[in-house]
C-alpha positions in Angstrom: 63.5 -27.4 -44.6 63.2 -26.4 -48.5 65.3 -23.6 -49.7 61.6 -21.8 -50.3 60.9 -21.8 -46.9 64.2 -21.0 -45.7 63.7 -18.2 -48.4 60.8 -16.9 -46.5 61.9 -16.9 -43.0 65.2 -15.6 -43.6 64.4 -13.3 -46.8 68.2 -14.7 -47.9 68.5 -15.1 -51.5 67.8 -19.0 -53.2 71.1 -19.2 -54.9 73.0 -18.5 -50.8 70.6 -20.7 -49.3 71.4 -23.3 -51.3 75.2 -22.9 -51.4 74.9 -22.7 -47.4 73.2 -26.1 -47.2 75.5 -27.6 -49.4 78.6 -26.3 -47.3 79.8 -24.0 -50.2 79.1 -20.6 -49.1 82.7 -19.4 -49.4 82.0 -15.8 -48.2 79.8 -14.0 -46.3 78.6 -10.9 -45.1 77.7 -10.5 -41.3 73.9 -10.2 -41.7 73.8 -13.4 -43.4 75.5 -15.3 -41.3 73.4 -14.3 -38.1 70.5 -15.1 -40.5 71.4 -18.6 -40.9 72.4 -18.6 -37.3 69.0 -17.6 -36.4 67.4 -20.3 -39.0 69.6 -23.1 -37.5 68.8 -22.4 -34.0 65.0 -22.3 -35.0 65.5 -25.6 -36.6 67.7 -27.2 -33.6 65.1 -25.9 -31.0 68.1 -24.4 -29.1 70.1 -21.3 -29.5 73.1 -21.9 -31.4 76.4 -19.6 -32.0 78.3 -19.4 -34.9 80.6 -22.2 -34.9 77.7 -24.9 -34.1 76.4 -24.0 -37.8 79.7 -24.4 -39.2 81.4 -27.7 -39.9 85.3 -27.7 -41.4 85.0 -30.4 -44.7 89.0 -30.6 -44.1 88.4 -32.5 -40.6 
């Protein structure tokens, strides 16, 4: 999904969508978090919690 659509769906700014989907979104507030959460599960066809959206770059 372009960061444009994800944009309009989740009304999250370009510049966090785009960190999030490169795996740099270093801080967050709650309601952007259940945003994405909401915009993964959409994507995955299945609800989703939080730490099904999240992978850990150190492992």
């Amino acid at each position: 999904m372009s960061i444009q659509k994800a944009n309009e769906k989740t009304g999250l700014d370009k510049r966090t969508l785009s960190a999030a989907k490169k795996g740099h979104l270093d801080r967050g507030h709650f309601e952007t978090l259940f945003k994405l959460k909401e915009l993964a599960s959409e994507l995955a066809g299945k609800p989703l919690n939080l730490e099904e959206i999240f992978t850990d770059k150190d492992n």
